[in-house]
VEXRO-50662 format. One record per residue: residue number from 1; y, x, z of N, C-alpha, C, O, CB in turn. Coordinates in steps of 0.001 Angstrom, whole numbers, plus 500000, padded with zeros to 6 digits. Glycine has a CB too. Example, Ala and Ser with C-alpha at 12.3 -4.5 7.8 and 13.67 -1.06 7.14 Angstrom:
% VEXRO-50662
- 1;494310;513190;507800;495500;512300;507800;496700;513200;507800;496681;514236;508465;495527;511308;509046
- 2;497750;512850;507080;498940;513670;507140;500030;512900;507870;501138;513409;508039;499402;514084;505725
***
This chain:
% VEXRO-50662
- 1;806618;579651;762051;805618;579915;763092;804507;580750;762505;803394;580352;762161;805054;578599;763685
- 2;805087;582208;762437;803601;582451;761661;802312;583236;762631;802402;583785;763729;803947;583585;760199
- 3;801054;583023;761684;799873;583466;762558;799842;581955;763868;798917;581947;764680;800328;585420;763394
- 4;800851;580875;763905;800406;579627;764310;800851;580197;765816;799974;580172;766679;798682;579105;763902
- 5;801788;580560;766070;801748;580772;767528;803501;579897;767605;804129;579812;766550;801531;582856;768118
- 6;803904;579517;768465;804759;578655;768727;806331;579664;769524;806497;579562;770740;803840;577461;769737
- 7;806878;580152;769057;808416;580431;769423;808407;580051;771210;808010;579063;771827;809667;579191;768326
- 8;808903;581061;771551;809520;581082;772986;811131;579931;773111;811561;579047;773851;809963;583018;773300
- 9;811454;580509;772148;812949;580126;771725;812547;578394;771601;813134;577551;772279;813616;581053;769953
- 10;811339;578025;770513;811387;576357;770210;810429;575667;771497;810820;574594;771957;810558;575917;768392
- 11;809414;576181;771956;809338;575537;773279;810660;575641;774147;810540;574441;774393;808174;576173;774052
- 12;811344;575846;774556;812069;575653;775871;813089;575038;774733;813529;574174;775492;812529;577138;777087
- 13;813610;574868;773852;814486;574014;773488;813936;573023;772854;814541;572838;771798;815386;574506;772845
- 14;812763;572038;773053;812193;571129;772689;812146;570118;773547;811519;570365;774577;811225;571454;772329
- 15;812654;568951;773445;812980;567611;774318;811687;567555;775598;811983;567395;776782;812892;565979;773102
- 16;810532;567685;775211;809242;567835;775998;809528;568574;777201;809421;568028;778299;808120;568556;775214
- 17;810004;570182;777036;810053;571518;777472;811296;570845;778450;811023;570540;779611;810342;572929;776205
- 18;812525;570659;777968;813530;569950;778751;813391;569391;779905;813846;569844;780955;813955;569110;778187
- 19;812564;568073;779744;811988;567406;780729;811430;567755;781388;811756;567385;782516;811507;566740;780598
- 20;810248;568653;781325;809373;568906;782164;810123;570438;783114;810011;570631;784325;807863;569073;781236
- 21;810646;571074;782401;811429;571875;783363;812076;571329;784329;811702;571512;785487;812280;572548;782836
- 22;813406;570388;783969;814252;569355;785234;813576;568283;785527;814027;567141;785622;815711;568705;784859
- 23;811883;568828;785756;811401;568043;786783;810838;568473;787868;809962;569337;787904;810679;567333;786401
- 24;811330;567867;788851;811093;568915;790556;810498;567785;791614;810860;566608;791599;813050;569677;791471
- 25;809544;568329;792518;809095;567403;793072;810474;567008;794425;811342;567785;794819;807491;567890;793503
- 26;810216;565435;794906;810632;564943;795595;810504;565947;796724;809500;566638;796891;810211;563796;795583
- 27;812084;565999;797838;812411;566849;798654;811494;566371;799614;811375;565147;799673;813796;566972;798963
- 28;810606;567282;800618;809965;566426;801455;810432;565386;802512;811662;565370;802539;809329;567125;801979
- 29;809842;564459;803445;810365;563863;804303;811320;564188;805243;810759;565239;805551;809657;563539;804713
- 30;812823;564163;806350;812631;565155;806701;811512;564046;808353;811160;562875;808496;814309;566275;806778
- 31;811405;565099;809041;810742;565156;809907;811067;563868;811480;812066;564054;812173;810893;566657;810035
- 32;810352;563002;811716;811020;562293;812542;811425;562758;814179;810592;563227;814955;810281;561195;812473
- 33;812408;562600;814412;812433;563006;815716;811960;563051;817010;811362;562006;817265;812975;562833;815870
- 34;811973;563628;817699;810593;563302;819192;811358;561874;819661;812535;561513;819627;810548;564931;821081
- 35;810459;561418;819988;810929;560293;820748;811711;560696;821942;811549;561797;822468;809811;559455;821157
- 36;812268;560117;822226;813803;560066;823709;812812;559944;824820;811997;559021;824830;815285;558252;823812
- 37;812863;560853;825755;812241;560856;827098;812476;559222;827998;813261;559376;828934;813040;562251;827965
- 38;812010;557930;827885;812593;557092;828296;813008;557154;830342;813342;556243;831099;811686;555988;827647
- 39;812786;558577;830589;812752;558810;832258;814028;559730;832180;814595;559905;833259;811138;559684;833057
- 40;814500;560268;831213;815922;560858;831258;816799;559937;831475;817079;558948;830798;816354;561534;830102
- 41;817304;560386;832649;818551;559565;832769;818544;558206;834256;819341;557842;835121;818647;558753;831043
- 42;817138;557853;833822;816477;556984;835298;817215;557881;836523;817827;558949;836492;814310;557113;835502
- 43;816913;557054;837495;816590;557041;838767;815199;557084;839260;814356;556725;838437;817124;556071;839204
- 44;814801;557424;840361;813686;557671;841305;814500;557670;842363;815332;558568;842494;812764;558946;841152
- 45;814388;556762;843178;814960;556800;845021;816581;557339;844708;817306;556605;844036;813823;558375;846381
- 46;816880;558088;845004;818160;558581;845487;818433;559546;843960;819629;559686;843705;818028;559556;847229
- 47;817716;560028;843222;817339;560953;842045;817915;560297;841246;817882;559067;841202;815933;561262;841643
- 48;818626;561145;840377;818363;560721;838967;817908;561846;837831;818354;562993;837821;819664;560072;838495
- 49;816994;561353;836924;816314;562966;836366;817131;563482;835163;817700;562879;834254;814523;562862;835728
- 50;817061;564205;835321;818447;564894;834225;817907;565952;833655;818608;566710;832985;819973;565518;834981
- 51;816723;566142;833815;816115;567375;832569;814585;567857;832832;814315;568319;833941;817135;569019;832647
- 52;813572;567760;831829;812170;567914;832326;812007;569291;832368;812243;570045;831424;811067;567243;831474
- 53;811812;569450;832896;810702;571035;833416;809320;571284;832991;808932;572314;832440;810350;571107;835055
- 54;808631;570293;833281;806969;571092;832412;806023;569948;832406;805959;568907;833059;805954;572639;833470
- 55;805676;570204;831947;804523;569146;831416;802773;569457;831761;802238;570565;831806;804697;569151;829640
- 56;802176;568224;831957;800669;569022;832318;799586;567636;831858;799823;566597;831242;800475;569593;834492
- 57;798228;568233;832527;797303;566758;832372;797554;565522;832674;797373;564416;832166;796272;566728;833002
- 58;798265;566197;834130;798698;564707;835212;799877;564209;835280;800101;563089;835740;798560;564855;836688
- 59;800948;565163;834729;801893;564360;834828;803167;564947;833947;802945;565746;833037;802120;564145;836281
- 60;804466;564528;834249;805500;565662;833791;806154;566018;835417;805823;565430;836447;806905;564959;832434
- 61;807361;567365;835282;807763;567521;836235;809520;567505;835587;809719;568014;834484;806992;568746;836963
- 62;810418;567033;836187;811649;566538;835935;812262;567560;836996;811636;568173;837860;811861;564852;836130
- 63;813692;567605;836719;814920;568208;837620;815442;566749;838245;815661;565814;837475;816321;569166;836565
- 64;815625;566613;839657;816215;565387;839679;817321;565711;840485;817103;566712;841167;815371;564253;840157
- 65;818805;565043;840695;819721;565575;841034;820242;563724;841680;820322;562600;841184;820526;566635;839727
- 66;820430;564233;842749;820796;563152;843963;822242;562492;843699;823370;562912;843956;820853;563974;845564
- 67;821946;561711;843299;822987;560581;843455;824441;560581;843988;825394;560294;843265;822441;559748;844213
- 68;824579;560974;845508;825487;560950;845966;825829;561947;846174;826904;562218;845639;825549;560378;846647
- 69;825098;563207;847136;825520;564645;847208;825365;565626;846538;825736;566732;846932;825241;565089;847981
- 70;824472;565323;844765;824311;566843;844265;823419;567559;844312;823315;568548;843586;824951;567584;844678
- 71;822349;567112;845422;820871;568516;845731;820110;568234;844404;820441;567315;843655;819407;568187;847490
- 72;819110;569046;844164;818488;569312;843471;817357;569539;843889;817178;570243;844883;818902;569947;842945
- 73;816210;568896;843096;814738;568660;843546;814128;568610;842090;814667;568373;841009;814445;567143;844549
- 74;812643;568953;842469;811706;568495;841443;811000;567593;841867;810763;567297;843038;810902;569377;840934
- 75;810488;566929;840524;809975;565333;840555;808877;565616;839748;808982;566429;838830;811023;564013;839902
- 76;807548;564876;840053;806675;565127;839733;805641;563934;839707;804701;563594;840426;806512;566095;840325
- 77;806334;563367;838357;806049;561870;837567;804132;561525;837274;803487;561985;836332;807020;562040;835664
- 78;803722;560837;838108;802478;561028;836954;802421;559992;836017;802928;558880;836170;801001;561056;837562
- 79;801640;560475;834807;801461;559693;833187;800856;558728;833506;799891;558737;834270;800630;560375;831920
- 80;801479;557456;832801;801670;556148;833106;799726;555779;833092;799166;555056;833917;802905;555261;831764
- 81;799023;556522;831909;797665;556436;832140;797168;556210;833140;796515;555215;833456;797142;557234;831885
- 82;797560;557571;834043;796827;557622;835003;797302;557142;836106;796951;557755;837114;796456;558648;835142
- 83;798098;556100;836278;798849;555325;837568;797920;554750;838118;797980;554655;839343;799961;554257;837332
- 84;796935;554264;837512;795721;553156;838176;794702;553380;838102;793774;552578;837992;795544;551959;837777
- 85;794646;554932;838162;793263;555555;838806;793058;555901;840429;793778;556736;840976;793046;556953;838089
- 86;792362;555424;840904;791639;555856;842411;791585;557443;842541;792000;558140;843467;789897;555249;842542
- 87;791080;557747;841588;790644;559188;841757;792202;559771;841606;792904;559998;842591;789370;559806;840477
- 88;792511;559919;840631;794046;560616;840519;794679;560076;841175;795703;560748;841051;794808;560676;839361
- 89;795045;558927;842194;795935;558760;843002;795610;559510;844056;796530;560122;844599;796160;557559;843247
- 90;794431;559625;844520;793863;560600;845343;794760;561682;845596;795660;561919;846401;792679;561083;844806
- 91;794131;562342;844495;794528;563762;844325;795957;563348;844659;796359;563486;845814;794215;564574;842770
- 92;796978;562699;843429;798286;562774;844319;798518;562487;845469;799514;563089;845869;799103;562215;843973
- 93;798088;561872;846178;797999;561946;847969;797733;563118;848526;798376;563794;849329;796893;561105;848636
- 94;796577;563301;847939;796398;564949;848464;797119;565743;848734;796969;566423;849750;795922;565704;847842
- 95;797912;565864;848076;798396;567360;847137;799545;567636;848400;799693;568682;849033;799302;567074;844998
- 96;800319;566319;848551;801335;565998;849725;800630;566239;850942;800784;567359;851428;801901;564482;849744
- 97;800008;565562;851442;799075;565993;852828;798785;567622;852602;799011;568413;853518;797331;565000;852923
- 98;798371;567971;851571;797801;569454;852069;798798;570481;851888;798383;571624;852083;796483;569970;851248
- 99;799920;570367;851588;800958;571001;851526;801598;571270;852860;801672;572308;853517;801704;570386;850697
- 100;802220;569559;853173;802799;569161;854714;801798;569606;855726;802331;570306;856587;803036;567454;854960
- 101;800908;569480;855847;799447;570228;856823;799776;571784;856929;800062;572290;858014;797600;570088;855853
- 102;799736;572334;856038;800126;573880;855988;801207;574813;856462;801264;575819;857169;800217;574114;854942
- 103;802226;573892;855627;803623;574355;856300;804399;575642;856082;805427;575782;856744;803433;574405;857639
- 104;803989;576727;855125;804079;577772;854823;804715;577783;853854;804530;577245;852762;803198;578299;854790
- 105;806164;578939;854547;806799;578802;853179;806519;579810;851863;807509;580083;851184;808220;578889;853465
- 106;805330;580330;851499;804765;580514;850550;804396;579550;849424;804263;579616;848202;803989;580974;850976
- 107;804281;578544;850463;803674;577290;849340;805205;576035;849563;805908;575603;850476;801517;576333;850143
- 108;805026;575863;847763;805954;574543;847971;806097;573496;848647;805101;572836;848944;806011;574011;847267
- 109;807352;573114;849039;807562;572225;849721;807487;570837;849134;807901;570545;848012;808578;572514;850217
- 110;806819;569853;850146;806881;568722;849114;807651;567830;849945;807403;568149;851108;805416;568068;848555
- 111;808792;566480;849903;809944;566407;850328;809534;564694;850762;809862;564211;851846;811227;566899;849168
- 112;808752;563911;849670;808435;562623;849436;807615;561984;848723;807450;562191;847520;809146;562218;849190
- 113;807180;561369;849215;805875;560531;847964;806071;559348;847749;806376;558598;848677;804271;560388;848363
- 114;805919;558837;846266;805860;557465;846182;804389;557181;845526;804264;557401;844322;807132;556889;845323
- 115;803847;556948;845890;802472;556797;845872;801483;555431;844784;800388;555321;844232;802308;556588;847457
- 116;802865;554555;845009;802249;553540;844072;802380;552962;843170;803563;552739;842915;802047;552881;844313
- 117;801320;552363;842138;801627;552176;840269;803069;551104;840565;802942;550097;841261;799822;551027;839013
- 118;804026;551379;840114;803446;551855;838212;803931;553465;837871;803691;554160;836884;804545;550602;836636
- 119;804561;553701;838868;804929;555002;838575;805174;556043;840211;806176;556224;840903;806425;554785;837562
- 120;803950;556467;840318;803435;556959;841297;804577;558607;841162;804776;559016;840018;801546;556958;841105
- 121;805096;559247;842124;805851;560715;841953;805723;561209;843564;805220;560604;844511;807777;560586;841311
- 122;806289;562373;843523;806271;563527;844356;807991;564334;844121;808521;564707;843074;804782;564579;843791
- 123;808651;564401;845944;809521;565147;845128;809341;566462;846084;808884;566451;847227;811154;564460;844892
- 124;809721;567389;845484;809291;568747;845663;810672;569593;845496;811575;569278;844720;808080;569162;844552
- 125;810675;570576;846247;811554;571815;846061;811581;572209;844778;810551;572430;844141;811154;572959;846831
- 126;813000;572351;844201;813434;572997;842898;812981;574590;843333;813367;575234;844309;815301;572737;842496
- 127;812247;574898;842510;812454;576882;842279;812656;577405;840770;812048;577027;839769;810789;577882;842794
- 128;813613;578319;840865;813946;579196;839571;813367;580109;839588;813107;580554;840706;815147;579634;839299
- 129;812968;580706;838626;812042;581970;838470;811325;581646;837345;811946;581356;836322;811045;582320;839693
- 130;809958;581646;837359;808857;582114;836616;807647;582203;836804;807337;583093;837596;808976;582976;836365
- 131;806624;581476;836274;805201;582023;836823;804607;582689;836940;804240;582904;835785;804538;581881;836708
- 132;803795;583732;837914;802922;584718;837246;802674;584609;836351;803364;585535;835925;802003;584978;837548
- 133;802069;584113;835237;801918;583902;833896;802447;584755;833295;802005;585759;832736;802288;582854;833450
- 134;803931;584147;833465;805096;584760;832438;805103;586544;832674;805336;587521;831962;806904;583979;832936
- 135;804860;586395;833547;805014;588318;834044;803714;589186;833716;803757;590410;833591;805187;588595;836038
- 136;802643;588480;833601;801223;588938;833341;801465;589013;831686;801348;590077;831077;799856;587752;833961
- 137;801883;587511;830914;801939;588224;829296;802980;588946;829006;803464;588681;827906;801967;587266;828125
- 138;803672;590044;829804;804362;591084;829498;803268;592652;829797;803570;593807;829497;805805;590902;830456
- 139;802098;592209;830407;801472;593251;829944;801027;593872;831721;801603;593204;832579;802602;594275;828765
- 140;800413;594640;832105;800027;594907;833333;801232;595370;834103;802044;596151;833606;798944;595845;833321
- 141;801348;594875;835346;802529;595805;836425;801887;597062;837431;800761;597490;837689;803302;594557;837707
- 142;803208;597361;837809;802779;598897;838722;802239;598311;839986;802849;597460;840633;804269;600115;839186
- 143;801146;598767;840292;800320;598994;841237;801486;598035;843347;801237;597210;844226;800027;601300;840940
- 144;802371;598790;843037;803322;598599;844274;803808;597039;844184;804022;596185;845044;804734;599733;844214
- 145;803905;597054;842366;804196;595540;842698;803678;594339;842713;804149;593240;843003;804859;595227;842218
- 146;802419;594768;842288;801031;593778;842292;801050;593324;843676;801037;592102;843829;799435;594580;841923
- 147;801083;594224;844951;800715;594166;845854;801656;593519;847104;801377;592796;848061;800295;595247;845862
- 148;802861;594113;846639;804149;593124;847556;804044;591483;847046;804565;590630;847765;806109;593776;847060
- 149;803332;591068;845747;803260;589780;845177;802121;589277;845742;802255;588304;846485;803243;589723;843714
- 150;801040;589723;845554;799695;589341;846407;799247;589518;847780;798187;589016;848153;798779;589881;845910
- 151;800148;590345;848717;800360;590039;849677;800853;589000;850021;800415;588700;851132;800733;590662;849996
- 152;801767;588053;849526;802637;587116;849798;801347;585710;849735;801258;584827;850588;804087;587172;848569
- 153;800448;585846;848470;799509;584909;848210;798326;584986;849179;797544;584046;849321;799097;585045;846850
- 154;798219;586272;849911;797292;586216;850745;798061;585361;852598;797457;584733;853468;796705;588022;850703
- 155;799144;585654;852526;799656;585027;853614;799447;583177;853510;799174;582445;854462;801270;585569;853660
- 156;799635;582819;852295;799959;581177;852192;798349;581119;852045;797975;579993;852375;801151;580400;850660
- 157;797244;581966;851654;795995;581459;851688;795307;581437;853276;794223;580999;853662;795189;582323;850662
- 158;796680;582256;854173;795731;582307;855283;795805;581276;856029;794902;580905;856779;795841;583354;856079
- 159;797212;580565;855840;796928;579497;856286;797112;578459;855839;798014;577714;856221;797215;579425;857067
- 160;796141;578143;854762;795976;577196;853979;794216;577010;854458;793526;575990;854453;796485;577608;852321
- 161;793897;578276;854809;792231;578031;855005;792560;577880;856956;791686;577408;857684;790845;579906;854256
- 162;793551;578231;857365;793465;577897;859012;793535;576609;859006;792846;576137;859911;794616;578469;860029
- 163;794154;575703;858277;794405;574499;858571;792796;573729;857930;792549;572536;858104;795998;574049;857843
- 164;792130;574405;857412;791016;573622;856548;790527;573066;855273;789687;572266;854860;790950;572896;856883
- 165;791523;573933;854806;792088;573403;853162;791756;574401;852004;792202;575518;852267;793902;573260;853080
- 166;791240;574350;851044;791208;575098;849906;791655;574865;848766;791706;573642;848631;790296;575331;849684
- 167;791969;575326;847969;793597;574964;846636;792575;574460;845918;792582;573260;845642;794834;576504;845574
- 168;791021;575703;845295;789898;575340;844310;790888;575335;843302;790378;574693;842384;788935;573910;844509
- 169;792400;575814;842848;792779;576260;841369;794026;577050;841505;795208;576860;841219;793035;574981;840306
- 170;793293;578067;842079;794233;579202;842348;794414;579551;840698;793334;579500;840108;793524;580589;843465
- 171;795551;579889;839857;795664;580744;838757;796841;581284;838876;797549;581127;839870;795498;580176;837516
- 172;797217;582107;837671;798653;582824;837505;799493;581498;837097;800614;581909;837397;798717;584208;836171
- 173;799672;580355;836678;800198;579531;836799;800264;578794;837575;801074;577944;837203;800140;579229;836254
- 174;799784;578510;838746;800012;578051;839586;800703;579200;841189;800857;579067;842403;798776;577295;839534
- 175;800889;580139;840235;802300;580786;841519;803114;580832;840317;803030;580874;839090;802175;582725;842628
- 176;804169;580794;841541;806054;580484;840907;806109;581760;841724;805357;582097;842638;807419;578700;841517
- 177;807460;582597;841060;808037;584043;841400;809640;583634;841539;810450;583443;840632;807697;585356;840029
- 178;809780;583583;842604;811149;582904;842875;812615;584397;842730;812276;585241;843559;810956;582058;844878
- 179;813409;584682;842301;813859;585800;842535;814991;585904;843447;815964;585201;843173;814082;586296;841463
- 180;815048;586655;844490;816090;587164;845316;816102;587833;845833;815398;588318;846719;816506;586783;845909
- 181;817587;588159;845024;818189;589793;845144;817435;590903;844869;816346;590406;844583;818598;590165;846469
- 182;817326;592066;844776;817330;593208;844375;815442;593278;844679;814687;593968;843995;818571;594259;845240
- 183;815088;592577;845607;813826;592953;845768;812452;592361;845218;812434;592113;844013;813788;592954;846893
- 184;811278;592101;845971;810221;591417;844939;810310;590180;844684;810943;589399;845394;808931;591486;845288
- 185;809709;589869;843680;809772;588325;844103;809360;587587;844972;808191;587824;845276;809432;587713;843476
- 186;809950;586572;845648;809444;585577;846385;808264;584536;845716;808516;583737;844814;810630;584872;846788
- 187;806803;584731;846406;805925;583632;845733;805593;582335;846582;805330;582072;847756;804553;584273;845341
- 188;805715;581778;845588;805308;580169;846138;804221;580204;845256;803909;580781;844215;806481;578678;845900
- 189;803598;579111;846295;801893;578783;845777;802403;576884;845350;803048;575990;845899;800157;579045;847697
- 190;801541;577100;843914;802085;575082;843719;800756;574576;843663;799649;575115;843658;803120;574377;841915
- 191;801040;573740;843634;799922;572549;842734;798559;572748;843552;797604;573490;843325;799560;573013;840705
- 192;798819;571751;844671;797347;571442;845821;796734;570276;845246;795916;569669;845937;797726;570993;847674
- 193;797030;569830;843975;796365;568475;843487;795192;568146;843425;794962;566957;843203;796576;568193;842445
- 194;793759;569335;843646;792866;568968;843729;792399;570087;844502;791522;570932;844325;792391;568534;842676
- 195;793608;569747;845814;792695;570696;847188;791911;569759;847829;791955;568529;847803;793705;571456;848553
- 196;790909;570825;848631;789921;570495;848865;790038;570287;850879;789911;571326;851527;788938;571594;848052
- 197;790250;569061;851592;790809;569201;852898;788800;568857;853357;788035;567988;852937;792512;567788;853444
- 198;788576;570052;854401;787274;570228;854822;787196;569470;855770;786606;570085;856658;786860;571438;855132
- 199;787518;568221;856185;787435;566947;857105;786927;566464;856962;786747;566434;855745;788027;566206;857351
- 200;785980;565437;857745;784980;564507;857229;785383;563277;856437;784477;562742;855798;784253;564062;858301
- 201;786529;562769;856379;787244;561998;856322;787484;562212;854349;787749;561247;853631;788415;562258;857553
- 202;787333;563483;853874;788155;563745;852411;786846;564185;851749;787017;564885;850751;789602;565088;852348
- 203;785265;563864;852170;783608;564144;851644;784318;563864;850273;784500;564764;849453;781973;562913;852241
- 204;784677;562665;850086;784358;562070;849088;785078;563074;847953;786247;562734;847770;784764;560558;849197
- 205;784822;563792;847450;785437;564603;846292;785499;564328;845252;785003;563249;844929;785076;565542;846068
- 206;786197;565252;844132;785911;565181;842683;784386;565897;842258;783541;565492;841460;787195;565971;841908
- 207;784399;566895;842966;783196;567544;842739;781776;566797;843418;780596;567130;843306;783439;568979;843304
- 208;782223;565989;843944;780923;565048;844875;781028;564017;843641;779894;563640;843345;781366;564193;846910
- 209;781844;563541;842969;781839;562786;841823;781368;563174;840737;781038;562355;839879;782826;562458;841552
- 210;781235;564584;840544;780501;564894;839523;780730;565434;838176;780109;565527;837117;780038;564066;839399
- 211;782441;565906;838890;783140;566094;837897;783566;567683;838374;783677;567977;839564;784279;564900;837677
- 212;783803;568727;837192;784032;569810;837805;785338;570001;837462;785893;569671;836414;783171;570833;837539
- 213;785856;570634;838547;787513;570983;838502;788199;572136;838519;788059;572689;839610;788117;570523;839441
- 214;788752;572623;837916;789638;574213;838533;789117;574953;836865;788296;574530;836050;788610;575390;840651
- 215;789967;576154;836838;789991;576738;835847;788912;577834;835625;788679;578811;836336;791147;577103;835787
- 216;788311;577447;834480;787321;578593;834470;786976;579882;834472;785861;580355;834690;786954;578550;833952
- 217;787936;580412;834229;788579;582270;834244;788371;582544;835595;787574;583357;836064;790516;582671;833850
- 218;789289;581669;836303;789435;582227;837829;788250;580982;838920;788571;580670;840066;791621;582072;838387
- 219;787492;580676;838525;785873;579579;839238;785005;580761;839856;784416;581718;839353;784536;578539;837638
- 220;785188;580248;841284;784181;580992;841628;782394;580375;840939;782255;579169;840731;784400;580986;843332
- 221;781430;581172;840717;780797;580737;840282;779435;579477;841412;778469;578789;841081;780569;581935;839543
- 222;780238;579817;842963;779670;578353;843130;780330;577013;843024;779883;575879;843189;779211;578274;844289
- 223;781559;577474;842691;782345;576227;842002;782221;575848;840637;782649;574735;840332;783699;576400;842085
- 224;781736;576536;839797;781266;576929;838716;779665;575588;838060;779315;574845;837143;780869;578707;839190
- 225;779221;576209;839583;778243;575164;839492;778049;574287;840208;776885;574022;840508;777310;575463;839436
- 226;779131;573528;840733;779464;572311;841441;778853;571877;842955;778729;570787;843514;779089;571308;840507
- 227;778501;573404;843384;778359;573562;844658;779337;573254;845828;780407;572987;845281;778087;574642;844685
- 228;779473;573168;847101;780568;573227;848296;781210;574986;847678;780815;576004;847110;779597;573150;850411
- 229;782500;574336;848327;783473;575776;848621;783690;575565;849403;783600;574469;849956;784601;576302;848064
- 230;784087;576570;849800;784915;577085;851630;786343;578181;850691;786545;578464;849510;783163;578761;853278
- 231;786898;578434;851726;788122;579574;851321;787973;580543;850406;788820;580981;849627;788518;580386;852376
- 232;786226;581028;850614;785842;582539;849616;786318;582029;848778;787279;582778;848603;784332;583209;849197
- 233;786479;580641;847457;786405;580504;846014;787829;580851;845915;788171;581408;844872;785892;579037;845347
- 234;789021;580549;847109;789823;580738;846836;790291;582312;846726;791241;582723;846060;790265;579971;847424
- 235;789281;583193;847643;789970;584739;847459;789028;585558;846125;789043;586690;845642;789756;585811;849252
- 236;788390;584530;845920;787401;585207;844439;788378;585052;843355;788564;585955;842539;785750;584208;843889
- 237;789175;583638;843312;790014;583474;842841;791382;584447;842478;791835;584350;841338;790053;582655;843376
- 238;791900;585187;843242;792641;585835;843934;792202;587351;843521;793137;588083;843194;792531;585384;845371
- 239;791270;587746;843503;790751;588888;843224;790713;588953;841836;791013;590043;841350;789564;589088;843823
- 240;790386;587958;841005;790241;588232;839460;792113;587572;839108;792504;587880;837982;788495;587030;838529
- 241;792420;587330;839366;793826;587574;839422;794893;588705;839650;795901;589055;839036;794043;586950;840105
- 242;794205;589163;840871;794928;590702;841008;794335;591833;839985;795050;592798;839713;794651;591349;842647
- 243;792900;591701;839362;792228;592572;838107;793259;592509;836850;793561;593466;836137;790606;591854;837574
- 244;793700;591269;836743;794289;590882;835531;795650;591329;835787;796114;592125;834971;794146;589372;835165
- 245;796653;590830;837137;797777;591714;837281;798151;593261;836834;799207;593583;836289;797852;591705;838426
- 246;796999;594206;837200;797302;595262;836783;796809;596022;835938;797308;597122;835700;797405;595721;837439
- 247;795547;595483;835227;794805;595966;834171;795392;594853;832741;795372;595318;831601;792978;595863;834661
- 248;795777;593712;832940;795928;593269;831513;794583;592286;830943;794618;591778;829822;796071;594717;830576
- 249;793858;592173;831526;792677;591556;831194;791627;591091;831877;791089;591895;832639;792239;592129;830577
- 250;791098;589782;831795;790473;589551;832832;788707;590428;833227;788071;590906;832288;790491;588023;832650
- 251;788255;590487;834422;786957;591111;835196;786097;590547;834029;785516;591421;833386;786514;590500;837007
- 252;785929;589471;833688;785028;588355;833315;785512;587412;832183;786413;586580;832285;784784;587531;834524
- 253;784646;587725;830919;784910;586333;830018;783769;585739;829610;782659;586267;829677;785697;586525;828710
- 254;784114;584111;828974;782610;583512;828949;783566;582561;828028;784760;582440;828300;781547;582865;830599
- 255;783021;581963;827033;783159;580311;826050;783254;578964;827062;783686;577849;826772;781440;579965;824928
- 256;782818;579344;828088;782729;578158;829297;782095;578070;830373;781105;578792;830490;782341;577140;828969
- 257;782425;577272;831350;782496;577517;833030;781266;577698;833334;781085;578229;834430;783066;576341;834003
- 258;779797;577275;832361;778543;577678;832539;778758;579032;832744;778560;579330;833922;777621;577347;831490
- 259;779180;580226;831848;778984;581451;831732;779188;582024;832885;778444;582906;833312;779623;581956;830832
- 260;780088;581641;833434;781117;582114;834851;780024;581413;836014;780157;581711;837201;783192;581162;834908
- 261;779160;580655;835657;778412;580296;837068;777146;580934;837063;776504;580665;838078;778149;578703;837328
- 262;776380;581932;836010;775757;582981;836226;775529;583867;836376;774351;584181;836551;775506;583123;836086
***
């Protein structure tokens, strides 16, 4: 070893060097599996659910496929949490009434309600397609087709506000783009869960509670600031939706729904 420096050659062939080379850390865990949907496979009424579809605050939404003849429906489970809330049962009451009230086949159909804990659901028309969403993060569309699509949303808003009703969460996820045949898409309007029915009878609100609701991108800003709406919030709604359809980006951004209510 001269000049005191130690061989390449006698470290790695030194019992020490050995060891510590063929030593490797433990392979990691592997990973545990999601837990088993315990509603796959159930029944609901005549249903049995055979594959989830989407997931949200309030609930999941399932494929459910009928028992005896084969149809196909969506089911629209709410989370066991929220089974024995007043307020969210509400809204799921709602959502059915203001749908069936309307009647337009722009907006989904809703088929049945079971209304009470422990496992409160909705069954609803199956649609294939896609959400606006999905078509907006591909980037802005042509002008012609913005408009055969938002025409369709202005028809189900017209009479959604004739009957007395306002959605208050109009977004690109909440239209479905149904496709058939060669031409535009067919839009359905979903999710009336925290419409707003202008009767004396439905005062009692979320927003009279004190709680603000609907998405902040698309809030009108007197919804914004937990004022009454009428229909406008829904075509303000609607308007910064159609900005974003064909430009790619929304009119308006803010950190939160304050920003959007000044």
């Amino acid at each position: 070893m001269p000049g005191g420096h130690i061989s390449r050659r006698l470290l790695t062939s030194s019992p020490i060097a050995v060891r510590l080379m063929s030593t490797h850390a433990p392979p990691p865990a592997p990973a545990a599996p999601p837990a088993a949907d315990p509603l796959l496979g159930a029944c609901l009424g005549s249903f049995r659910l055979t594959r989830k579809l989407d997931q949200g605050g309030m609930g999941t939404v399932y494929l459910g496929e009928h028992v005896g003849i084969g149809s196909r429906v969506a089911i629209k489970v709410l989370h066991p949490r929220l089974a024995s809330s007043p307020q969210v049962l509400r809204r799921f009451h709602t959502e059915a009434r203001a749908v069936n009230l309307i009647g337009h086949e722009n907006i989904v159909s809703v088929i049945d309600i079971q209304p009470a804990p422990p496992r409160p659901y909705l069954v609803m028309e199956y649609l294939e397609g896609e959400a606006l969403a999905a078509l907006m993060a591909r980037g802005p569309v042509a002008p012609e087709i913005a408009i055969a699509l938002l025409a369709q949303v202005c028809d189900a808003l017209e009479a959604t506000h004739a009957h007395g009703i306002v959605h208050r969460d109009l977004k690109p996820e909440n239209l479905f783009l149904v496709r058939r045949g060669q031409g535009p898409a067919f839009v359905k309007v979903l999710d009336f869960g925290i419409a707003k029915l202008l009767d004396a009878e439905e005062r009692t609100t979320d927003t009279a509670e004190g709680t603000l609701i609907g998405s902040a991108d698309y809030m009108a800003p007197e919804q914004s600031r937990g004022e009454p709406v009428d229909g406008r919030a829904d075509l303000y709604a609607l308007g910064v939706i159609a900005y974003r359809l064909v430009t790619g980006r929304l009119p308006f951004e803010s950190d939160s729904a304050v920003g959007f209510a000044t």
